[in-house]
N, C-alpha and C positions, 0 to 999 in steps of 0.2 A: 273589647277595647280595640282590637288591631280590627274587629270588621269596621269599628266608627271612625275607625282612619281611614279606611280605606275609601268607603261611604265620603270622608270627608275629602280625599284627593279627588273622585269621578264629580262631585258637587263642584270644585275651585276650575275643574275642564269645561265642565258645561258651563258654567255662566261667562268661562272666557272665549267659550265657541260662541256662544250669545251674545256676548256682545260684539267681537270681529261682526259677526252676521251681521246683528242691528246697526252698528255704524257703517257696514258697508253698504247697505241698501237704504239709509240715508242720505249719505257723501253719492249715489248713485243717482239719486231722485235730484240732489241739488246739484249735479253735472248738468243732467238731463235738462232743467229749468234754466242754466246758465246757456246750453249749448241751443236751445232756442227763442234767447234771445228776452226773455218777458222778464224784464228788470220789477215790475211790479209781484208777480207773479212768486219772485225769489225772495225777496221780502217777507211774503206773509209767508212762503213754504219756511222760510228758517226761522221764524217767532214758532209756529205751528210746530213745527220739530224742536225747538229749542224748550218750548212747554211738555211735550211728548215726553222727551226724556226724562226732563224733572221728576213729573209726576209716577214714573215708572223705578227712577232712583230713589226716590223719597219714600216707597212701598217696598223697595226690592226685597225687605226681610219680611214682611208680609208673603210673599208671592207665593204660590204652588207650583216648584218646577218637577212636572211628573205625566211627560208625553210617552205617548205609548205608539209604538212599531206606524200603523194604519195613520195617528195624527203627524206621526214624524213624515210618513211620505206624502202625506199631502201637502204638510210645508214646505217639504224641498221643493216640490213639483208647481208650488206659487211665487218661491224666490226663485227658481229656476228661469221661471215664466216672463218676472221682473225686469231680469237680468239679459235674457235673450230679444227681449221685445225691445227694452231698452236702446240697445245695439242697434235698432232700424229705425230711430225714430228722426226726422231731420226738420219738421216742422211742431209749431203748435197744435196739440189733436185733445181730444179726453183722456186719453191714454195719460198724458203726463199728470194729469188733475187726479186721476182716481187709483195711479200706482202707488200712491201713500198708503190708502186706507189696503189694498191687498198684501204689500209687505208687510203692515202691520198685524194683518190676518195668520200670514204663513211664517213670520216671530212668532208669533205667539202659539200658534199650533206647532210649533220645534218646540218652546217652552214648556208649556204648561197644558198642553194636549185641545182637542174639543170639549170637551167638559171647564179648562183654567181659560177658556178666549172671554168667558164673561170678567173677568179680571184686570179687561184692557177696556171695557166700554166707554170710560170717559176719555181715553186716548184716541179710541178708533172714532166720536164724536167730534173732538177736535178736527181731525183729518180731514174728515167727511166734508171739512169748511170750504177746503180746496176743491168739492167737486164742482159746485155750481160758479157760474162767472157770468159776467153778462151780457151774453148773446142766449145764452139759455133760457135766462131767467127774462130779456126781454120778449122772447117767444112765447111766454107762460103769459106774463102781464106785462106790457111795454107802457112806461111811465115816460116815454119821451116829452108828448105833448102837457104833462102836469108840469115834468122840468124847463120845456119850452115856456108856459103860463105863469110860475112861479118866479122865474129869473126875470119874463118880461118887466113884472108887478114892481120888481126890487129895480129897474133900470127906471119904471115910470116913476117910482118914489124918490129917485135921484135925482131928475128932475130932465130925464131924458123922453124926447119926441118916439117911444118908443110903439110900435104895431105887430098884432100877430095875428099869424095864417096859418093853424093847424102849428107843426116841430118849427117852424121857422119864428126866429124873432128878430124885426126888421127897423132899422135907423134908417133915418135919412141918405145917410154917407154909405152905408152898405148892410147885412144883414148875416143872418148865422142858423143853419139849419142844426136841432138836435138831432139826432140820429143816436141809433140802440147806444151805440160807447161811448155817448155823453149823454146819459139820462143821468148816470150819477148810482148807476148798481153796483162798479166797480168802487167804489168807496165804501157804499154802504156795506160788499158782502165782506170786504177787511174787517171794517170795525166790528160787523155781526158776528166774527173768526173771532175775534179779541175777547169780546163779550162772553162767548161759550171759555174761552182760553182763564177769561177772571173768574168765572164760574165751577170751572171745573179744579183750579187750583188753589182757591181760598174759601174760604168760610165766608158765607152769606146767607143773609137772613131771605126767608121766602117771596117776602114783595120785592128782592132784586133780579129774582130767577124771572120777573116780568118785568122788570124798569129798566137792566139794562138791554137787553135784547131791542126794546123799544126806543129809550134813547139814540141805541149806537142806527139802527135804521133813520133816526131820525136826523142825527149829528150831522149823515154823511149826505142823506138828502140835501140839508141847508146848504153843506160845505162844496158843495158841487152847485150848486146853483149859484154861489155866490162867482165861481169857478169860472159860469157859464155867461153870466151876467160880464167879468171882465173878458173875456175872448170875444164877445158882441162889440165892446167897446174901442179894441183893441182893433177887429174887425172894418170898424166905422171909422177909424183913423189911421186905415190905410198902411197897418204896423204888421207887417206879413209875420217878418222873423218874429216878433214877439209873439204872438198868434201863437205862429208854431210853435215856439218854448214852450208856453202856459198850455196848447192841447196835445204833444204827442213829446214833449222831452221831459227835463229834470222840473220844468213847473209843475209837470199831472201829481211827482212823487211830491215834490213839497206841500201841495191841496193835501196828498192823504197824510203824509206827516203833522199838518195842520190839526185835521180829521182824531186823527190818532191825540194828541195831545190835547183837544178840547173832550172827550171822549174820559184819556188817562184822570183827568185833571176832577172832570164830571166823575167817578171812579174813585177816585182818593174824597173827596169831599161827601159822596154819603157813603162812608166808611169810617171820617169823622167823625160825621153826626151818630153812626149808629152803637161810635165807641161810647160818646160822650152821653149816650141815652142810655146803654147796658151801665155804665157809672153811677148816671144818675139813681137807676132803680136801684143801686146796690147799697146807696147814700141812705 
């Protein structure tokens, strides 16, 4: 009896050493993101973190917390890693993209050892959302010139004198180069982050482990091109400041909150249907 007390006071330290840890190397990562500047970037890091936790409090009586000596020092030696690297960072780098998913590595080896890190796999997936962004991912496949083609299409359907030459798409009054940070990856890799984020914390049925992932690429494509289409036009009539609001201020965020809500809304509706069809069968 007194060892399963005692068992039970070293259990109520460690999970309060665990969690100091895990909220401080949180609150660390969303300084970091704050202190360089990428309002987009903070965004998705705190839905991303804000899922992470859930899904880690919603199992916590599940979990196997039972690290041993060798996994304890390699976790310190990664939050350590974190925390000191952190301290030097003054710019945008991968660094700030990919310290999510290694705090979450050296949590979890404090936790729950090498053997309990399989236990965070649909967390360290989320994470993993924040590594790619897109200058990366325009280096891999650069979709400038489809976004440039696609946006023209929708300004010629509008009933505008519109011409293209390669990323550029050109009005009479003036014109508008894509270029990699307006292909429209930066939208798509949020909502693609959302997608894994609805997937990993709710029940769904297996044709949505392919339908959203494809949508949410899909959403963000339109929703940037429609994006692209008004900075052309906007362009064309000599509207500097506007320009600039809709491509590099509080307009880019309102596109993805757009993005996000066509998306959320697409998400609640075959979740409807797929209640009202498990109903049916049950009739």
């Amino acid at each position: 009896m007194f060892k399963l007390y005692i068992n039970s006071i070293h259990l109520n330290q460690l999970n309060t050493w665990l969690l100091i840890i895990g909220g401080g190397l949180v609150l660390n990562h969303l300084s970091l993101v704050w202190k360089v500047d990428q309002d987009e970037l903070l965004g998705n890091s705190l839905l991303l973190w804000v899922a992470v936790c859930l899904l880690i409090w919603k199992k916590r009586h599940l979990l196997n917390f039972n690290s041993q000596p060798f996994s304890t020092s390699i976790g310190l030696f990664l939050v350590s890693f974190i925390l000191v690297r952190s301290s030097s960072i003054t710019e945008t780098n991968f660094f700030v993209r990919l310290s999510p998913a290694i705090s979450l590595v050296g949590w979890s080896l404090l936790a729950s050892g090498i053997r309990g890190v399989q236990q965070y796999v649909k967390e360290l997936l989320i994470l993993c959302c924040l590594i790619l962004n897109s200058t990366f991912m325009s280096h891999v496949f650069n979709i400038s010139a489809v976004t440039a083609k696609f946006a023209g299409y929708l300004l010629w359907y509008l009933g505008f004198p519109v011409t293209l030459q390669g990323v550029n798409i050109i009005l009479p009054t003036g014109s508008v180069e894509v270029n990699s940070g307006c292909s429209g990856y930066t939208i798509i890799l949020q909502l693609l982050g959302l997608s894994v984020v609805f997937l990993s914390m709710f029940p769904n049925p297996p044709i949505q482990k392919i339908i959203l992932p494809l949508s949410a690429m899909i959403i963000g494509f339109l929703v940037n091109i429609a994006r692209v289409a008004l900075m052309t036009i906007l362009v064309a009539a000599n509207q500097k400041e506007a320009f600039l609001y809709w491509h590099q201020a509080d307009g880019s965020l309102i596109f993805s909150g757009i993005g996000v809500a066509i998306f959320a809304s697409l998400y609640h509706f075959l979740n409807r249907h797929n209640e009202i069809e498990v109903t049916e069968s049950e009739t």
